[in-house]
C-alpha positions in Angstrom: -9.4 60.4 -14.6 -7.2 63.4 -14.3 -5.2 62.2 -17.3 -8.1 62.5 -19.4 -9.3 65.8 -18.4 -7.2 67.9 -20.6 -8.2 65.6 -23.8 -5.1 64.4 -24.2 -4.9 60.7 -24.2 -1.5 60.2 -21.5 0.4 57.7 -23.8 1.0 60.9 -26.6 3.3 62.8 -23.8 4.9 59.2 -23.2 5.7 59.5 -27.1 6.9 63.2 -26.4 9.0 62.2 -23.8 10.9 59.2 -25.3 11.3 61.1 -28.7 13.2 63.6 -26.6 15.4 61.1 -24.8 16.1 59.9 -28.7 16.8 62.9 -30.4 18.8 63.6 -27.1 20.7 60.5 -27.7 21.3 60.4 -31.3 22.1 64.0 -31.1 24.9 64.1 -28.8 25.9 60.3 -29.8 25.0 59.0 -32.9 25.4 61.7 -35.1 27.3 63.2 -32.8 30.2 61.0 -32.2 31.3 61.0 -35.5 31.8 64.7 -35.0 34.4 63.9 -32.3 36.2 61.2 -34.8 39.1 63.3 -36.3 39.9 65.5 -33.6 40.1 62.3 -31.2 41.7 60.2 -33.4 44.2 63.0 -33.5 44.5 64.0 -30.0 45.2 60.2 -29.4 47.6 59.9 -31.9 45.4 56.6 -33.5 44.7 55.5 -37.2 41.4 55.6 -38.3 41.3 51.8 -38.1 41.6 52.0 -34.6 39.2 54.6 -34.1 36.8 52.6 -36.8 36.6 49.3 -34.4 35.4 51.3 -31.2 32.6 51.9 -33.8 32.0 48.3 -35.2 33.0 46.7 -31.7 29.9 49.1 -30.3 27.5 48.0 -32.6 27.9 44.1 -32.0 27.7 45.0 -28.9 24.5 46.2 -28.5 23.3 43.2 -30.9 24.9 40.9 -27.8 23.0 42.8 -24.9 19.5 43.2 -26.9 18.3 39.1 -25.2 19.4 40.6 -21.4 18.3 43.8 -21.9 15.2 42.4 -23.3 14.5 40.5 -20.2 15.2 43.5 -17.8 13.0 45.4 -19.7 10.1 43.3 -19.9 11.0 42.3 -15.5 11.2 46.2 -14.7 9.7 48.2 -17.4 11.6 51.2 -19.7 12.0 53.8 -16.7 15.0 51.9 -14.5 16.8 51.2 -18.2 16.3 54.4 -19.4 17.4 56.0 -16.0 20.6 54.4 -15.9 21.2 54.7 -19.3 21.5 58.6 -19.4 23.2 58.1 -15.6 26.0 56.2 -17.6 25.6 58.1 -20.6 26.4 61.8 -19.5 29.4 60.3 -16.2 30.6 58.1 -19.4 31.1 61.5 -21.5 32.4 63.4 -18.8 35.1 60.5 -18.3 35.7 60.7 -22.2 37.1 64.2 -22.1 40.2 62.8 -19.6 40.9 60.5 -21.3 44.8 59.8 -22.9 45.1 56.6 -24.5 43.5 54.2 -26.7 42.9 51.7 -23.6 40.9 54.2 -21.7 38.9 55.3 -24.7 37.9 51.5 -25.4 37.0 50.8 -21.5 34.7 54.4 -21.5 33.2 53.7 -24.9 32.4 50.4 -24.8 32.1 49.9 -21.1 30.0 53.3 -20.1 28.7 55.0 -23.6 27.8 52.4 -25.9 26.2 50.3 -23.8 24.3 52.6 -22.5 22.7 53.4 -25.2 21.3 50.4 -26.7 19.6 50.2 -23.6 18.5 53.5 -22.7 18.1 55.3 -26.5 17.5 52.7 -28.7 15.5 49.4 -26.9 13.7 51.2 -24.1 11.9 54.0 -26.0 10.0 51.3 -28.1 8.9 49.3 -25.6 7.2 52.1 -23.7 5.8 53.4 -26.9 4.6 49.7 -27.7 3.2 49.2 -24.1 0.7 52.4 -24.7 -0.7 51.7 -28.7 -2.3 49.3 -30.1 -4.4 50.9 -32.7 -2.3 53.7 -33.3 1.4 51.8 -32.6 2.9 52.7 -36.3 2.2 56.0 -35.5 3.5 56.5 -31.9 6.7 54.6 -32.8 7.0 56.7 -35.9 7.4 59.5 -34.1 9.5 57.9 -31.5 11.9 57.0 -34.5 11.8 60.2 -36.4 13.2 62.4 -33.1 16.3 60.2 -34.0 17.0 62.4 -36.9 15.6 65.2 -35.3 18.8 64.9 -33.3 20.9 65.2 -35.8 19.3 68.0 -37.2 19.1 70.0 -34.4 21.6 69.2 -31.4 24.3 67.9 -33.6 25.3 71.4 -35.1 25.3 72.9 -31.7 27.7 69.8 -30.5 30.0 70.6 -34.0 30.4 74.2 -33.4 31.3 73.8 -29.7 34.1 70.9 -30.9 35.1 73.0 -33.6 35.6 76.3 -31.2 36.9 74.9 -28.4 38.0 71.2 -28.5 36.3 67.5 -28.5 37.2 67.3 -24.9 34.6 70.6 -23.9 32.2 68.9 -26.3 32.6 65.6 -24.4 31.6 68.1 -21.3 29.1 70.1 -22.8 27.6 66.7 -24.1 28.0 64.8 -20.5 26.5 68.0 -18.4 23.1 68.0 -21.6 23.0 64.1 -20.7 22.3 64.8 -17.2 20.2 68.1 -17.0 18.0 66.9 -19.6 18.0 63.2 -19.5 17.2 62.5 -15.7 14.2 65.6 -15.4 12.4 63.4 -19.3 13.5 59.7 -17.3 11.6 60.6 -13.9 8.1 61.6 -16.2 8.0 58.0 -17.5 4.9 55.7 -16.9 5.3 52.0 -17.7 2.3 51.0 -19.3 -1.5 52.5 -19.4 -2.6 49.7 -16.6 -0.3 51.4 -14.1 -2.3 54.8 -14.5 -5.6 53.4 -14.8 -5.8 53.6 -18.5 -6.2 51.3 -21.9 -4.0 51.4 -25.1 -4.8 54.2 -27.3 -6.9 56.2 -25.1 -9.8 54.0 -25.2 -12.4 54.6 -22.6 -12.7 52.0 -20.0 -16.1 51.1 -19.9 -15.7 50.5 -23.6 -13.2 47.9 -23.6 -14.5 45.8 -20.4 -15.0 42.5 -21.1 -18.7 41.6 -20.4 -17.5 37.8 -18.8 -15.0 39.6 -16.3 -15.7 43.5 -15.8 -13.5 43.7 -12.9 -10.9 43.0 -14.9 -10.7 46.5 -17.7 -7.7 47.8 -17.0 -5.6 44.9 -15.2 -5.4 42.2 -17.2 -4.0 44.2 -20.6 -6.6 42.1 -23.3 -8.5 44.7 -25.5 -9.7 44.6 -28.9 -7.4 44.1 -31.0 -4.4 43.2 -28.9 -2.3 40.3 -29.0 -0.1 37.8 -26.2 2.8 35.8 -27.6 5.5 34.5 -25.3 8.9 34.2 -26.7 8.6 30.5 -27.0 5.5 31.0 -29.4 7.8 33.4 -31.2 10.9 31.4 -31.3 8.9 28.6 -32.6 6.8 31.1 -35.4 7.5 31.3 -39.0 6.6 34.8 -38.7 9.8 35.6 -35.7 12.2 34.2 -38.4 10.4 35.7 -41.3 11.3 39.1 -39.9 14.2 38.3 -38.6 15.7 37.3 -42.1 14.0 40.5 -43.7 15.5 42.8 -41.1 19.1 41.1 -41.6 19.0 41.7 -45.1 17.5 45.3 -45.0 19.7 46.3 -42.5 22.7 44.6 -44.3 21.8 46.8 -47.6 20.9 50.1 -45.2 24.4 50.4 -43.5 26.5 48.5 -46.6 25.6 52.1 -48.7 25.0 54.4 -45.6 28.6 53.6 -44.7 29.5 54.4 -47.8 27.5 57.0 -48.9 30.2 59.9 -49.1 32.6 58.0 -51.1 29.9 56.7 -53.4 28.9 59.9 -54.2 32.6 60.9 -54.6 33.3 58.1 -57.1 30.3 59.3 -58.9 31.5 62.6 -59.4 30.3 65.2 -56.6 32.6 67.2 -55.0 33.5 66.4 -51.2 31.4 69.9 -50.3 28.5 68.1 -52.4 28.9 64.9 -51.2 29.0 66.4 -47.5 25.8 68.6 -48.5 23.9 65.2 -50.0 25.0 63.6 -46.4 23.4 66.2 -44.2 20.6 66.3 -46.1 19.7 62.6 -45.4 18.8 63.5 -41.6 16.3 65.5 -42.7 14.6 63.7 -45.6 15.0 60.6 -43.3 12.4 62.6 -40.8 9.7 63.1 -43.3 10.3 60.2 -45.0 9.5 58.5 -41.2 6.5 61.0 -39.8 5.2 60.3 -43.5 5.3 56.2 -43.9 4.6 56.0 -40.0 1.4 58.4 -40.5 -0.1 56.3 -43.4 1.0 53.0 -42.0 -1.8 52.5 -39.4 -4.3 52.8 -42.2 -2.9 50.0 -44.6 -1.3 46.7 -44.7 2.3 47.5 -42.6 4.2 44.4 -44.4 3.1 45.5 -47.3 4.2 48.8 -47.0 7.6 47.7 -45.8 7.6 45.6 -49.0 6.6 48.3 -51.1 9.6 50.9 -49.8 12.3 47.7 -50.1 11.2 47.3 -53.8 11.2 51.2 -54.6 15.0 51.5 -52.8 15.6 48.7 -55.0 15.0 50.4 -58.2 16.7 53.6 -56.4 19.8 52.0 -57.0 19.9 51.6 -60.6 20.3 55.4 -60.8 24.1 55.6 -60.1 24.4 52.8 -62.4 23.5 54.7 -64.9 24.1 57.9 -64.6 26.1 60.5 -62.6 24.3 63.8 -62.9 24.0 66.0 -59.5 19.8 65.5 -60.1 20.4 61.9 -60.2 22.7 61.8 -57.2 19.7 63.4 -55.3 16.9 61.8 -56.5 19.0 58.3 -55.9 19.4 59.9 -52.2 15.8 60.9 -51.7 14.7 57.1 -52.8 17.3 55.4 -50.4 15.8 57.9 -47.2 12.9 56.1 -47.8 14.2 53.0 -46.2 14.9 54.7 -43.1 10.7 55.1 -42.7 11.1 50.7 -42.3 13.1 50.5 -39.4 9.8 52.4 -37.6 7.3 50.6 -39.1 8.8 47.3 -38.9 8.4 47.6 -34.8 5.1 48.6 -35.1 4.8 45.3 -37.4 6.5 43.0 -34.7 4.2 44.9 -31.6 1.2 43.8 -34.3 2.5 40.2 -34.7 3.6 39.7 -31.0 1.9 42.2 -29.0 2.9 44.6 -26.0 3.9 41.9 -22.8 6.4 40.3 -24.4 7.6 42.3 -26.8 10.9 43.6 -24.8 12.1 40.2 -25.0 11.1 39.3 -28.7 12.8 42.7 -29.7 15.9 41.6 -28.3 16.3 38.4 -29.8 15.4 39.5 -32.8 18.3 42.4 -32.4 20.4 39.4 -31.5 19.6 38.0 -34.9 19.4 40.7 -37.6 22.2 43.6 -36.4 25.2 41.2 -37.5 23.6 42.2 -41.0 24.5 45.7 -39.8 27.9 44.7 -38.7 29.0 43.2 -41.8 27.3 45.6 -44.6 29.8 48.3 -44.2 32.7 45.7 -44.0 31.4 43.6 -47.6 31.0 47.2 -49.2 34.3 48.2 -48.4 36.1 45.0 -50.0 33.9 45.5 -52.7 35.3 48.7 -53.8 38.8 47.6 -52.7 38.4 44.6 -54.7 37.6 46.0 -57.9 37.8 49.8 -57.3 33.8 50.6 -57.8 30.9 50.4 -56.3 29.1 48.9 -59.3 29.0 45.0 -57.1 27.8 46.7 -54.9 24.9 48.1 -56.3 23.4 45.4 -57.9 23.9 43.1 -55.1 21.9 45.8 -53.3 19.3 45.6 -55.5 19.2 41.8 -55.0 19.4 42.1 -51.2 16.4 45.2 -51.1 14.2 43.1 -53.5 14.8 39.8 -51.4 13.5 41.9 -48.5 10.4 43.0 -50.3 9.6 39.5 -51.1 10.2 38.7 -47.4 7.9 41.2 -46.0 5.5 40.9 -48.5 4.9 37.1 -47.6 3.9 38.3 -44.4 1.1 41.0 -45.7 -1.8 38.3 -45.7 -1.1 36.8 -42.3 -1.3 40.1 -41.2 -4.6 40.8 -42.6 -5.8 37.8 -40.9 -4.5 38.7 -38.0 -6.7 42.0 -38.1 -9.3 40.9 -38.7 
């Protein structure tokens, strides 16, 4: 009762406090990492190859663990994941700054860092935003995804000028020491679900939502209007599981083949590396409103459909630098493909609609198992692409191939949807 005095339904500071675990995260690691690339590489005496696999090792990686960590998630709720996650996270970074060879970088990063933060930054945050919405899931997870670029906006410059003034190994420190103060204080605040405080999904009043068979049970058993309770067998066995599955492989295949990419694209199209750098910093913050603004309209329309309609739009962005190269064109092609980043939050709120809020650690996971090695080789097929013939222009139109094919998938999933809401 308490939680509702102050008219603020509980589940909005579980938001608050997961977006600031991910803007944390992506902050000091995601955005932030690549800040430490050249001055490590450097210090370590290693090519850029070698400092390039941590990065592509690190992200099957976390493809890999998604199925276990799904499991652990769904056995012992977000807080314990999230917990050790910044635990590892800000000892890992500590470590980092000792470090003097290439085999003790690999053993931190991959061992301590990047598997931390699958977990704890990336998997975890969803789940508990997907365990307190139903109605309003697009929404909450929208926000939950947008405090990703908020990061980079925000603690990433602070984390740059530190590296740049003093060293990458007292920004490894500063970045270990933030982990810790910050992380463990936002980790201890979690709740795992509505049910454990008493409360329903969205806020919805109690008495409201008890079923008139079985009163006793409002509250317990986690079955309100609306919701939805697929095991992972149903979902394995679903056309809709692989129908989203293929979808996100091939979105996430196009996302990261030009994101990769993007500076050297815009290079080879003519901008300067100072306007090229410019266009890049940019995307962090278009890719926030792009998100809070797709994620804010999404509970009111047909999610697939949206997704569908975003894939076809980026796929007409990326006729643009086909034909032409004009600074205005550069940025309208770059304000088009931020759209795309809006999908990635949307999307979850369209597998939580599908497959609901008990299973859904597990589902998520498998379904990371499936579509990151679309992620994993994007970057790799755009880079023998342009080595290949010395352009980008493959590349391109197989993108917009690979963005329309993804419109078409998610679009054949807008009428089950509908049915499914009504």
């Amino acid at each position: 009762m308490l939680t509702q005095l102050s008219g603020l339904f509980y589940g909005w500071r579980m938001v608050a406090t997961s977006a600031a675990l991910r803007a944390l995260g992506s902050g000091l690691h995601s955005f932030g990492f690549t800040i430490f690339f050249l001055p490590l590489s450097q210090d370590l005496n290693l090519s850029r190859t070698a400092t390039s696999l941590a990065f592509s090792l690190a992200r099957a990686e976390g493809a890999v663990e998604g199925p276990l960590l799904g499991h652990i998630i769904d056995r012992h709720g977000p807080k314990p994941v999230m917990l050790a996650a910044v635990l590892l996270m800000g000892a890992g970074y500590l470590l980092l700054s000792t470090v003097d060879n290439y085999a003790m970088f690999l053993v931190i990063y991959l061992g301590m860092i990047s598997l931390a933060h699958a977990g704890g930054f990336m998997h975890a945050p969803i789940v508990l935003v997907n365990s307190w919405f139903i109605r309003q899931r697009a929404r909450a997870i929208t926000i939950n995804s947008a405090a990703f670029s908020l990061g980079g906006v925000l603690i990433a410059p602070v984390l740059s000028a530190i590296v740049l003034s003093w060293g990458w190994r007292w920004g490894a420190v500063f970045s270990g020491v933030l982990f810790l103060l910050i992380g463990i204080p936002l980790c201890l605040a979690i709740r795992r679900s509505p049910e454990s405080m008493g409360l329903l999904p969205d806020g919805d009043p109690v008495s409201d939502s008890v079923n008139s068979a079985e009163p006793n049970l409002a509250g317990k058993t986690g079955k309100f209007r609306g919701d939805v309770d697929v095991t992972l067998n149903q979902a394995f066995r679903s056309f809709t599981f692989w129908t989203l599955v293929f979808g996100n492989a091939i979105r996430n295949m196009a996302y990261h083949g030009i994101s990769t990419h993007f500076v050297p694209m815009m290079v080879w199209k003519g901008a300067s590396q100072t306007q090229a750098a410019f266009l890049l910093s940019s995307f962090a913050f278009l890719g926030l409103i792009a998100t809070l603004g797709f994620g804010w309209f999404a509970d009111r329309v047909n999610k697939p459909r949206l997704v569908s309609t975003i894939l076809f739009i980026a796929a007409g962005g990326m006729l643009l630098p086909l034909f032409g190269d004009s600074i205005w064109i550069l940025w309208l092609f770059t304000a088009l493909f931020t759209c795309v980043e809006a999908t990635y939050a949307v999307g979850w709120a369209v597998v939580g609609d599908f497959f609901g809020r008990k299973h859904f650690a597990k589902i998520r996971g498998y379904m990371s198992f499936f579509y990151m090695w679309g992620g994993v080789a994007g970057p790799v097929i755009a880079g023998a692409i342009f080595d290949r013939w010395h352009t980008y222009e493959p590349l391109l139109w197989g993108l917009i191939g690979l963005f329309s094919l993804g419109g078409v998938t998610f679009r054949m999933l807008s009428k089950k949807w509908e049915m499914l809401r009504d």
